[in-house]
PAGU-708432 format. One record per residue: residue number from 0; residue in three letters; z, x, y of N, C-alpha, C in turn. Coordinates in nm, 2 decimals, decimal comma, always signed. Atoms other than C-alpha are relative to their C-alpha. Example, Ala and Ser with C-alpha at 12.3 -4.5 7.8 and 13.67 -1.06 7.14 Angstrom:
% PAGU-708432
   pos   code      nc3      nc1      nc2     cac3     cac1     cac2      cc3      cc1      cc2
     0    ALA    +0,00    +0,09    -0,12    +0,78    +1,23    -0,45    +0,00    +0,09    +0,12
     1    SER    +0,00    -0,09    -0,11    +0,71    +1,37    -0,11    +0,08    -0,08    +0,11
This chain:
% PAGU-708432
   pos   code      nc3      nc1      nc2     cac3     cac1     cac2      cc3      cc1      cc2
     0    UNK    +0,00    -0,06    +0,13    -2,34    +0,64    +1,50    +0,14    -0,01    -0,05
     1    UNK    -0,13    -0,03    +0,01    -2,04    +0,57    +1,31    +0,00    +0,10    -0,17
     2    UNK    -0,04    -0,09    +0,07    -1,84    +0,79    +1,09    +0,06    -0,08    -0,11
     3    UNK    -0,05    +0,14    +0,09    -1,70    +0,63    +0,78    +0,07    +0,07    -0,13
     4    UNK    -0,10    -0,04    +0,11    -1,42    +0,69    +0,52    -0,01    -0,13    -0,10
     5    UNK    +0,01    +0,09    +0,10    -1,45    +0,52    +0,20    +0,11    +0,03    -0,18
     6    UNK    -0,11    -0,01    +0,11    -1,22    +0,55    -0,10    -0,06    -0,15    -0,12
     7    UNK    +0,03    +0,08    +0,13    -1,33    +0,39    -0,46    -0,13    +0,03    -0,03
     8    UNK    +0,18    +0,01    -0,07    -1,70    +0,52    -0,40    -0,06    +0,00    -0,15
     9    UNK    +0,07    -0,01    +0,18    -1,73    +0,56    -0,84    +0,01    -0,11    -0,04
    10    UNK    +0,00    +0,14    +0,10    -1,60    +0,20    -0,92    -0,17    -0,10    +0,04
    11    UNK    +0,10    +0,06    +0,04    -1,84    -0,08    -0,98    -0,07    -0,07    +0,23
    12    UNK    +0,07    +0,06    -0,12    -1,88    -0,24    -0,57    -0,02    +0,16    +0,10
    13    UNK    +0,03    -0,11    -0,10    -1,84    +0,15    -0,42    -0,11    +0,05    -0,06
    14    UNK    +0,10    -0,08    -0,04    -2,13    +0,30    -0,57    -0,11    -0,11    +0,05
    15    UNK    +0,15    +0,11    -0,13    -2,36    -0,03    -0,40    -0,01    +0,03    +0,12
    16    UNK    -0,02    +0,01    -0,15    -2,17    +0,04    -0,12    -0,02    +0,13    +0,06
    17    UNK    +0,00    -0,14    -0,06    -2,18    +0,40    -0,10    -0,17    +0,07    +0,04
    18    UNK    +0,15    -0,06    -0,05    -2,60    +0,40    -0,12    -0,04    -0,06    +0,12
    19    UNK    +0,02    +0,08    -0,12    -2,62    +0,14    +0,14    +0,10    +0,05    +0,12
    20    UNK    -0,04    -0,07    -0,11    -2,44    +0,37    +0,36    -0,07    +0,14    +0,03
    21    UNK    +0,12    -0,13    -0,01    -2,62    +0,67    +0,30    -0,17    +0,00    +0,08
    22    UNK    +0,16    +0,06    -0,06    -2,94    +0,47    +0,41    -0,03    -0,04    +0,07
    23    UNK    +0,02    +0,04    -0,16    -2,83    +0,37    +0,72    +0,03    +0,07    +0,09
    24    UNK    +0,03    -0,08    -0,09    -2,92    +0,49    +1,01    +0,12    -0,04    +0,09
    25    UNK    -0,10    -0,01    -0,11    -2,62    +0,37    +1,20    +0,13    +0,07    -0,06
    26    UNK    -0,15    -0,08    +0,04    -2,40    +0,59    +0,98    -0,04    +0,13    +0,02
    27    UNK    +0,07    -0,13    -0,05    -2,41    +0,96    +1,07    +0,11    +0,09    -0,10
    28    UNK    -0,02    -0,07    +0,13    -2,15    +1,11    +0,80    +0,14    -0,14    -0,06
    29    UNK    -0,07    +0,13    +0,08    -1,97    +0,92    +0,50    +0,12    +0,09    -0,08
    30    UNK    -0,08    -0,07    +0,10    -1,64    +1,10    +0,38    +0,06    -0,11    -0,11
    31    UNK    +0,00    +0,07    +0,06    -1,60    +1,01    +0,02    +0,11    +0,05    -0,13
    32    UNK    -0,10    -0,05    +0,04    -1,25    +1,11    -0,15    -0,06    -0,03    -0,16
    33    UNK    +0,03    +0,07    +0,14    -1,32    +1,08    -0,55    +0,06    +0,12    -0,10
    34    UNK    -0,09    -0,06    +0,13    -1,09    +1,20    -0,92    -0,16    +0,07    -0,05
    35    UNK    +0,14    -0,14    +0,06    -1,53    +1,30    -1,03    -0,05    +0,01    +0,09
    36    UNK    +0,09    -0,05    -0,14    -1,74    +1,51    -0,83    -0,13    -0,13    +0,01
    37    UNK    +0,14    +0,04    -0,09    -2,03    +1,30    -0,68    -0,12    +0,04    +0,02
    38    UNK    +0,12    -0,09    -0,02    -2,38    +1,38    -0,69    -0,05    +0,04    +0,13
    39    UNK    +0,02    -0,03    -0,16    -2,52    +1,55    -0,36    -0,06    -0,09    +0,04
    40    UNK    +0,10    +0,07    -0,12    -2,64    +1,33    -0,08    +0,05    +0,00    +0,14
    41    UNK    -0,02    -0,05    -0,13    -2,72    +1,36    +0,26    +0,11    -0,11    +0,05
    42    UNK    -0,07    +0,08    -0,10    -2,43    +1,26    +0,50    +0,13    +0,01    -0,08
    43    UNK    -0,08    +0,01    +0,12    -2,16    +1,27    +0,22    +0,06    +0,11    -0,01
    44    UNK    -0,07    -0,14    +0,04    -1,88    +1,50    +0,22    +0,08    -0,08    -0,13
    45    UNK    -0,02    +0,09    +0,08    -1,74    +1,44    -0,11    +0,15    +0,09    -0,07
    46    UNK    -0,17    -0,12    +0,00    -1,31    +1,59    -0,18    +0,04    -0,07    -0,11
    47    UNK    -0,03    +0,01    +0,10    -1,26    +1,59    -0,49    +0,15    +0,07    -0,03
    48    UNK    -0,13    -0,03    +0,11    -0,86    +1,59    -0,66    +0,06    -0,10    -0,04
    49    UNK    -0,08    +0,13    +0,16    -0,67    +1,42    -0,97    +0,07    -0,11    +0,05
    50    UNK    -0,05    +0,12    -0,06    -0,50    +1,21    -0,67    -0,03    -0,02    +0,12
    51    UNK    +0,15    +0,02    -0,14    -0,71    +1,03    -0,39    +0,14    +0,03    +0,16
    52    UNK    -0,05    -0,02    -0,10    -0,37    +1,09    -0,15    -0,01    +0,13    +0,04
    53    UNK    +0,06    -0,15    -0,02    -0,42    +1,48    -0,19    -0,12    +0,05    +0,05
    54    UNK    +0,13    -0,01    -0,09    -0,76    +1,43    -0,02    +0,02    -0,08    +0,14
    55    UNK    -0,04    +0,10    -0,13    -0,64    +1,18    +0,24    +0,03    +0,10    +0,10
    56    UNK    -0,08    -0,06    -0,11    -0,33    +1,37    +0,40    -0,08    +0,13    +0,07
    57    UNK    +0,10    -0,14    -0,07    -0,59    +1,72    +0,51    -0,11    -0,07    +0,09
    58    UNK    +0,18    +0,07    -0,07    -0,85    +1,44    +0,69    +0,06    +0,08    +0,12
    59    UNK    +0,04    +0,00    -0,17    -0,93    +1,57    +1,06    -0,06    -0,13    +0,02
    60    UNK    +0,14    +0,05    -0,05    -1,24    +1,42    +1,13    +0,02    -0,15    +0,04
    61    UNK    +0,01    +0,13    -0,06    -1,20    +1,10    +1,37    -0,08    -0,09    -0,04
    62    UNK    +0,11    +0,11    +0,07    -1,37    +0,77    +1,18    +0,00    -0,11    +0,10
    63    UNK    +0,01    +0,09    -0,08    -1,47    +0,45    +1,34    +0,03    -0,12    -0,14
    64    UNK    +0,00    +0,16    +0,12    -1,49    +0,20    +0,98    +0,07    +0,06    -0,15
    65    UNK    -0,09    -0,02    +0,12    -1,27    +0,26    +0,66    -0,05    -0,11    -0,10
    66    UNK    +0,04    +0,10    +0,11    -1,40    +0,10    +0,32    +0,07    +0,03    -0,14
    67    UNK    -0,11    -0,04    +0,10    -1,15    +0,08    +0,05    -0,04    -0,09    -0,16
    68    UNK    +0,03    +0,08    +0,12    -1,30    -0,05    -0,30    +0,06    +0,05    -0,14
    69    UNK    -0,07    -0,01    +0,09    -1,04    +0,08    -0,51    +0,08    -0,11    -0,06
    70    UNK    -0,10    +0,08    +0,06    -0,91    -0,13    -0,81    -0,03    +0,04    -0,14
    71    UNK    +0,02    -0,01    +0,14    -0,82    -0,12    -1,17    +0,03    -0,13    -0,04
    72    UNK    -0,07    +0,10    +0,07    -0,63    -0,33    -1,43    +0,09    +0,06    -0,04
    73    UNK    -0,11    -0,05    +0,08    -0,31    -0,31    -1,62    -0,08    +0,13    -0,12
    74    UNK    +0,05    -0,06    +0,16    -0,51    -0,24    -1,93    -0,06    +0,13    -0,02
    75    UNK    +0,04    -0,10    -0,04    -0,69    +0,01    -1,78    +0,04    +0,15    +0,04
    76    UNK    -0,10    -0,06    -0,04    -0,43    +0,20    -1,60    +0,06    +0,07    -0,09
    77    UNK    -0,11    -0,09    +0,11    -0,23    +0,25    -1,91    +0,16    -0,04    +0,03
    78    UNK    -0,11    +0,07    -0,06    +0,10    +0,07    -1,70    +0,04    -0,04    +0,11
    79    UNK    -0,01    +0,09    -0,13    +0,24    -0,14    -1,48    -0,03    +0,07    +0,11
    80    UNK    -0,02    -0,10    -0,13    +0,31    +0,15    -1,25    -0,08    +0,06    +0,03
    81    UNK    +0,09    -0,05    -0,06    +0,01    +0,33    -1,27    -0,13    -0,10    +0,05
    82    UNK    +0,06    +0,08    -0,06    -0,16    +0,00    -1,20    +0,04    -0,01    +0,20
    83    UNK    -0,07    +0,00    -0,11    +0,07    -0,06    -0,91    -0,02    +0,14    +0,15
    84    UNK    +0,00    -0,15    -0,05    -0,01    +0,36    -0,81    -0,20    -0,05    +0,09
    85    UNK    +0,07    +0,01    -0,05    -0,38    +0,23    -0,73    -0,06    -0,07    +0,05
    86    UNK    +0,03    +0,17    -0,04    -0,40    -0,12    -0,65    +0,13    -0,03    +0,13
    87    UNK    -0,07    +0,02    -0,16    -0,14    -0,08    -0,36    -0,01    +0,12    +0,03
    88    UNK    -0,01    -0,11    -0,09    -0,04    +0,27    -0,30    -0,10    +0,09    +0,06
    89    UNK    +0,12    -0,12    -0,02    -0,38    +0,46    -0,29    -0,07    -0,08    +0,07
    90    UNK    +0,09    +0,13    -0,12    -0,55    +0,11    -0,08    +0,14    +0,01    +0,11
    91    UNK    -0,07    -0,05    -0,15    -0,23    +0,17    +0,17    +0,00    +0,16    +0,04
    92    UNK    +0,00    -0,13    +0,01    -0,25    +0,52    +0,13    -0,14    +0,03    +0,10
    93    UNK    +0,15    +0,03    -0,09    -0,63    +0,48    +0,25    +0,02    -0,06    +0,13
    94    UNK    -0,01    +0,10    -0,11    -0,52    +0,22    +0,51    +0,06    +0,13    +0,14
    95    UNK    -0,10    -0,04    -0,08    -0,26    +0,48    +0,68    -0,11    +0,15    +0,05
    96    UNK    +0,11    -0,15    -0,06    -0,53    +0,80    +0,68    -0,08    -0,07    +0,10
    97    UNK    +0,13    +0,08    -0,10    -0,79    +0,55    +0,86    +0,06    -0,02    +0,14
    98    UNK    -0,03    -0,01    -0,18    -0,56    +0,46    +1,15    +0,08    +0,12    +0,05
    99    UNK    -0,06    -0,11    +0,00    -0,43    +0,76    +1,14    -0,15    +0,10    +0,09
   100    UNK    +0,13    -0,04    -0,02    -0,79    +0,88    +1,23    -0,08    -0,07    +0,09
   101    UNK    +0,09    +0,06    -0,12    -0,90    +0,64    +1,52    -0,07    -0,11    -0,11
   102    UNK    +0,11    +0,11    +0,06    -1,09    +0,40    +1,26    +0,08    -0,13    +0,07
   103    UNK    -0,05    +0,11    -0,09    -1,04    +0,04    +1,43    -0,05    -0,11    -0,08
   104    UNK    +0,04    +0,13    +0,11    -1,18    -0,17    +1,08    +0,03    +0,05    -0,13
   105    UNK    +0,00    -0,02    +0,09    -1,07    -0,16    +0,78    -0,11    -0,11    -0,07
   106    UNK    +0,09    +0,10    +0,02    -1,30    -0,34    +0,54    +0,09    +0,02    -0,23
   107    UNK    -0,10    -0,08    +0,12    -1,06    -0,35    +0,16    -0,06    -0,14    -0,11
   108    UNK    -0,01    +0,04    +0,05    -1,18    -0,50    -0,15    +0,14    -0,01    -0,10
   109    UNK    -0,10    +0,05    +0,06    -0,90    -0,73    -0,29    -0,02    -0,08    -0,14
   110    UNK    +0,05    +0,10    +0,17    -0,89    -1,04    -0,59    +0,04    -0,12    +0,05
   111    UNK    +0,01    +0,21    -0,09    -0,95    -1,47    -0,52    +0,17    +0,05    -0,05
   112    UNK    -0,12    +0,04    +0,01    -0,58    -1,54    -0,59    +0,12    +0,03    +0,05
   113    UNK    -0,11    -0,10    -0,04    -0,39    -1,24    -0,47    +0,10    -0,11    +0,14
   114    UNK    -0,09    +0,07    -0,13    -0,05    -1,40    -0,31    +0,12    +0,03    -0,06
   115    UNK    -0,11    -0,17    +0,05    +0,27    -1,17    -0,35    +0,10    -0,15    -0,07
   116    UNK    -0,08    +0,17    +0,08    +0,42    -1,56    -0,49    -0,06    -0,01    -0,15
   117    UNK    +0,06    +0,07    +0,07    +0,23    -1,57    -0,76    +0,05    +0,07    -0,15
   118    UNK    -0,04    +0,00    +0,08    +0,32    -1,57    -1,11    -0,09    +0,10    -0,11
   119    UNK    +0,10    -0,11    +0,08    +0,06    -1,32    -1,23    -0,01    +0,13    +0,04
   120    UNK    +0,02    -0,14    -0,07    +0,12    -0,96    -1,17    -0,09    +0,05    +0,08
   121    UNK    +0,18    -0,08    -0,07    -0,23    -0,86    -1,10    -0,03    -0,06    +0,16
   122    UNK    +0,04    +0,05    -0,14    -0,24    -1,12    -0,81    +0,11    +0,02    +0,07
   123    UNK    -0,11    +0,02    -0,05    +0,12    -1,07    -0,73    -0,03    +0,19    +0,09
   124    UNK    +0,05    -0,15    -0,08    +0,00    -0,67    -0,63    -0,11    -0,03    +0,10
   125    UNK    +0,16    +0,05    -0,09    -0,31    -0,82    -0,47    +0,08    -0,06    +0,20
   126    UNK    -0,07    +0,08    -0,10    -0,09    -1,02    -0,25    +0,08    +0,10    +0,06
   127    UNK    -0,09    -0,09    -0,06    +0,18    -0,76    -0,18    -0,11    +0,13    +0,10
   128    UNK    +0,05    -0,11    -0,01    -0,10    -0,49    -0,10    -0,04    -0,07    +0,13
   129    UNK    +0,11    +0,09    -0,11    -0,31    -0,78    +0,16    +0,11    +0,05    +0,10
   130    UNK    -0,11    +0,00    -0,05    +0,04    -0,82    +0,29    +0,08    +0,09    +0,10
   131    UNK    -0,02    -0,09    -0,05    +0,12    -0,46    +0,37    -0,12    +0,04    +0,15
   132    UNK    +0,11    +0,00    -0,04    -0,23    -0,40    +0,52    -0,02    -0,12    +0,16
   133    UNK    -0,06    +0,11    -0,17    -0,15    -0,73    +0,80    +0,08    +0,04    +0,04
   134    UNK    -0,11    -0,01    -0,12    +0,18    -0,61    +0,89    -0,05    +0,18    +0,10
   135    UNK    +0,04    -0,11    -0,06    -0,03    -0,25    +1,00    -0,10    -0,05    +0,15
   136    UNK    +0,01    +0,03    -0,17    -0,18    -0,47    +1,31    -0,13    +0,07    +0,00
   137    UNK    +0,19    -0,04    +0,02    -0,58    -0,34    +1,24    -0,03    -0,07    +0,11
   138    UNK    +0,10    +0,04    -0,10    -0,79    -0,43    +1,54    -0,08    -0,13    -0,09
   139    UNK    +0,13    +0,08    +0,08    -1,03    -0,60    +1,27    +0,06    +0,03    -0,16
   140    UNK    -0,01    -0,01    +0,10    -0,93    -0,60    +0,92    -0,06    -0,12    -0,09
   141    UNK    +0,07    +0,05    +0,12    -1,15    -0,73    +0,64    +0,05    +0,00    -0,13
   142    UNK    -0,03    -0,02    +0,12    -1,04    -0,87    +0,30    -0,10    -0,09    -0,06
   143    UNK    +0,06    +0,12    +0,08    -1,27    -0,96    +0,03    +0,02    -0,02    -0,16
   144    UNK    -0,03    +0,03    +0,13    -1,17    -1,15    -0,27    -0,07    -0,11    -0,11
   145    UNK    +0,04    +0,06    +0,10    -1,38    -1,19    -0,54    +0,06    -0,03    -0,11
   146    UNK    -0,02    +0,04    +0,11    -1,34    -1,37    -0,86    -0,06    +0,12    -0,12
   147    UNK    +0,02    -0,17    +0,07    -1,48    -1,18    -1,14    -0,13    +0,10    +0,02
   148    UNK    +0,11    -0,07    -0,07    -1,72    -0,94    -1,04    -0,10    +0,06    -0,15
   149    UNK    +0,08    -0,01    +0,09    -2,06    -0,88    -1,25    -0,07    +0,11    +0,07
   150    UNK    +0,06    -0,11    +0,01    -2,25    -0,56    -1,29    +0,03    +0,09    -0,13
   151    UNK    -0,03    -0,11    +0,08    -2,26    -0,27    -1,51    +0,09    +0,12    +0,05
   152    UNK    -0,14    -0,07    -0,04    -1,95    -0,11    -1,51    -0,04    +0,15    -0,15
   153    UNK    -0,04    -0,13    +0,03    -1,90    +0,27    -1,62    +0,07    -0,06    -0,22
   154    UNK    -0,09    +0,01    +0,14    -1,62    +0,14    -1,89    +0,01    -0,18    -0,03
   155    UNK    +0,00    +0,16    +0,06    -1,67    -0,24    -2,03    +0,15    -0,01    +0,01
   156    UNK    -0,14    +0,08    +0,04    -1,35    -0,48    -2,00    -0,03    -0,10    -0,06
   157    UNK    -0,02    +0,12    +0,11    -1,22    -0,67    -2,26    -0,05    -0,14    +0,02
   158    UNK    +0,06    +0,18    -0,05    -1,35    -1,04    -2,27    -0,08    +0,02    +0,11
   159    UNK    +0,07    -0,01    -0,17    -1,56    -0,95    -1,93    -0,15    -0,04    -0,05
   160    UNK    +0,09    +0,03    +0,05    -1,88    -0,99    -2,14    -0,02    -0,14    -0,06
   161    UNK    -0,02    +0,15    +0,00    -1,75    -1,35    -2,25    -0,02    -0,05    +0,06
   162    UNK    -0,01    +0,06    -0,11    -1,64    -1,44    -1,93    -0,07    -0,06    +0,08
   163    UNK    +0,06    -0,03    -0,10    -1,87    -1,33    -1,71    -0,13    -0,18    +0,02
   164    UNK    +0,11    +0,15    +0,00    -2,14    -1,66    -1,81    +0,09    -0,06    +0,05
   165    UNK    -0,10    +0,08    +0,00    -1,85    -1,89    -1,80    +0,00    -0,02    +0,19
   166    UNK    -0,06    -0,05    -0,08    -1,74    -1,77    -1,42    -0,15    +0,01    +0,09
   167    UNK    +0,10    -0,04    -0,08    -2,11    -1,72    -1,30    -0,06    -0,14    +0,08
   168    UNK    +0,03    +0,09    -0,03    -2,20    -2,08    -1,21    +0,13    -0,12    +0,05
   169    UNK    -0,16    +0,05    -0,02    -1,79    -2,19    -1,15    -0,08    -0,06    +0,17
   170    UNK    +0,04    +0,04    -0,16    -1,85    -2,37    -0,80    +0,17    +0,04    +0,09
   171    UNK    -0,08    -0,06    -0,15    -1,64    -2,24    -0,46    +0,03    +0,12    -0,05
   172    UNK    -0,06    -0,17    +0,03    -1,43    -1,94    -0,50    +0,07    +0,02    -0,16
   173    UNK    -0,04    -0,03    +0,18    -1,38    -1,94    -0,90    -0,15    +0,07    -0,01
   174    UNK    +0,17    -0,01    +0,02    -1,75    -1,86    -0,88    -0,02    +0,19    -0,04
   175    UNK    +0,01    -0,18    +0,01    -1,84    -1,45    -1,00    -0,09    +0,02    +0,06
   176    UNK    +0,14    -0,05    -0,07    -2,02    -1,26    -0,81    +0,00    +0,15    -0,02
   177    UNK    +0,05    -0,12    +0,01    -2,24    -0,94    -0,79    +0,08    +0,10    +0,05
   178    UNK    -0,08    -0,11    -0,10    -2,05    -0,61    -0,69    -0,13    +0,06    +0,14
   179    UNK    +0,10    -0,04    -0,10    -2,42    -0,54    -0,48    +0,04    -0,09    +0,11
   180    UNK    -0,02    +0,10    -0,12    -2,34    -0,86    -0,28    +0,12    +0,00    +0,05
   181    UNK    -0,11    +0,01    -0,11    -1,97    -0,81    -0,22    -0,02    +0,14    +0,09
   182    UNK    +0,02    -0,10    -0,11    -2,13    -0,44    -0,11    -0,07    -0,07    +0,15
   183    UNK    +0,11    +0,03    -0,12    -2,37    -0,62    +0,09    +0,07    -0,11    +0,10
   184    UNK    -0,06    +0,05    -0,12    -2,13    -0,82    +0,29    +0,12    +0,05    +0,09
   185    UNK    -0,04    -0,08    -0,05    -1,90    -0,56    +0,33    -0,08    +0,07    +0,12
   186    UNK    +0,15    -0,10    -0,10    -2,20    -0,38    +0,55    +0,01    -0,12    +0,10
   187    UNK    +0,00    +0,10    -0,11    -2,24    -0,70    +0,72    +0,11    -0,04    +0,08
   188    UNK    -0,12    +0,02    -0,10    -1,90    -0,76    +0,85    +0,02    +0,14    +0,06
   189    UNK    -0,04    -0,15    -0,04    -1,84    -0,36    +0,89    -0,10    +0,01    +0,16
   190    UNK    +0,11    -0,02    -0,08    -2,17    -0,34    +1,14    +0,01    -0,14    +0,09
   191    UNK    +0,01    +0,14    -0,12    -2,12    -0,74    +1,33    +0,03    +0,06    +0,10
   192    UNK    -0,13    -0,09    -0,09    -2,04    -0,65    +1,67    +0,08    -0,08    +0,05
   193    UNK    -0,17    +0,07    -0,04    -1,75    -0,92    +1,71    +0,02    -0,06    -0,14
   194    UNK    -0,08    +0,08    +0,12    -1,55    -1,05    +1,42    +0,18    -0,03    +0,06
   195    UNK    -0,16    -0,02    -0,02    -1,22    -1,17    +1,40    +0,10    +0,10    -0,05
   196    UNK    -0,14    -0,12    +0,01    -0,87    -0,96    +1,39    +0,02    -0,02    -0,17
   197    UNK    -0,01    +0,01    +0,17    -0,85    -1,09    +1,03    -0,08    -0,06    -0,07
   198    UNK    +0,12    +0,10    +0,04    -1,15    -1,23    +0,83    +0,03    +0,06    -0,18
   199    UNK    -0,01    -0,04    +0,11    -1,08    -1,33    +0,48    -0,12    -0,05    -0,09
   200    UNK    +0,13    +0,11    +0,08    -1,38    -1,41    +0,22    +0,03    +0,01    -0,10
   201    UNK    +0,02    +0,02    +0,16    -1,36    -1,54    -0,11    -0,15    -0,01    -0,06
   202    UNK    +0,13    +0,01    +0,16    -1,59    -1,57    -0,40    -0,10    -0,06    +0,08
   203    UNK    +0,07    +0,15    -0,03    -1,73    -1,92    -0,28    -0,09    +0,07    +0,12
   204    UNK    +0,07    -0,05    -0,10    -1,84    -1,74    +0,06    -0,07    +0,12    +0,01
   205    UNK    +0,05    -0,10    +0,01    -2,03    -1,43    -0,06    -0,15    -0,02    -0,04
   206    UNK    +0,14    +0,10    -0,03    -2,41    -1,54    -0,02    -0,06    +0,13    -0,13
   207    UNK    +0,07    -0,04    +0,07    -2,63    -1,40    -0,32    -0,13    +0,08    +0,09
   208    UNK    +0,12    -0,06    -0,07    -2,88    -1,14    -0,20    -0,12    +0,00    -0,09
   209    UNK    +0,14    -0,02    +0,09    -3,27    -1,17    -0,32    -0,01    +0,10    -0,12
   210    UNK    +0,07    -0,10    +0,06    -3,39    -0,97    -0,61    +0,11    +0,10    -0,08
């Protein structure tokens, strides 16, 4: 039975990911740090305050798998820095409570492009964040980077309703995919019982689930 820390559990791929843990029987409790309270369910402690490290630093409780599906945008954010405050520091922030806690996988929704080289902010954090996260030496560390991600999102992004056709039939890793399916292969690599020390998946590699 494992124990499992998750961080992002309100954005668009944590709440897939957060029912499909609730519903498995090889999870036995799910701590789930979050800025809004959470509706009750079983297995789910749920530590609510205005910043997800002020829930972190108080963990006890020994984990075995860490799932980190925190991300914004610039635009979202409101500035560079508060972009930069949850797209690295609150996904290393998460990283450092988990092995801090015995967990021995991380499993961290990242973005296709992210490479601390790159001439686009947004990937240039993506890349610095991966970056930090490898030099921490994880037993198993999971990164997966989708292109643009489709579902119903809480708060619409700009052009994302344009896009999204455009990006949905793109072939390899330009390809968009479901936030249910990048839940659903998060679960699948979290639960394998051998993977490799670093396994990265893009877009192109995240298989469509039925229905």
């Amino acid at each position: 039975m494992s124990r499992i820390l998750i961080t992002g559990a309100t954005g668009l791929v944590g709440r897939h990911l957060l029912r499909k843990l609730v519903n498995d029987p090889r999870v036995s409790e799910i701590i789930a740090p979050t800025r809004r309270k959470l509706p009750e369910m079983d297995k789910v402690t749920n530590l609510v305050e205005d910043d997800l490290t002020d829930s972190l630093g108080p963990l006890k409780t020994p984990l075995d798998l860490v799932f980190c599906c925190l991300g914004t945008t610039r635009r979202e954010a409101g500035s560079k820095a508060a972009f930069v405050h949850v797209d690295y520091t609150l996904v290393v922030d998460t990283a450092i409570a988990g092995q801090r806690l015995g967990a021995k996988h991380l499993l961290v929704v990242s973005a296709h492009g992210a490479n601390t080289h790159s001439p686009f902010f947004y990937n240039r954090v993506k890349g610095e964040m991966e970056n930090t996260l490898m030099q921490e030496q994880w037993p198993r560390l999971t990164l997966i980077r989708p292109s643009l991600l489709l579902g119903n999102r809480e708060n619409k992004r700009s052009g994302e309703s344009f896009m999204a056709p455009l990006f949905k039939h793109l072939p390899g890793n330009w390809r968009a995919v479901s936030a249910k399916d990048v839940a659903a292969v998060m679960m699948r690599e979290a639960f394998s019982p051998c993977g490799q020390s670093l396994n990265i998946i893009e877009s192109g590699q995240i298989p469509r689930e039925e229905g």
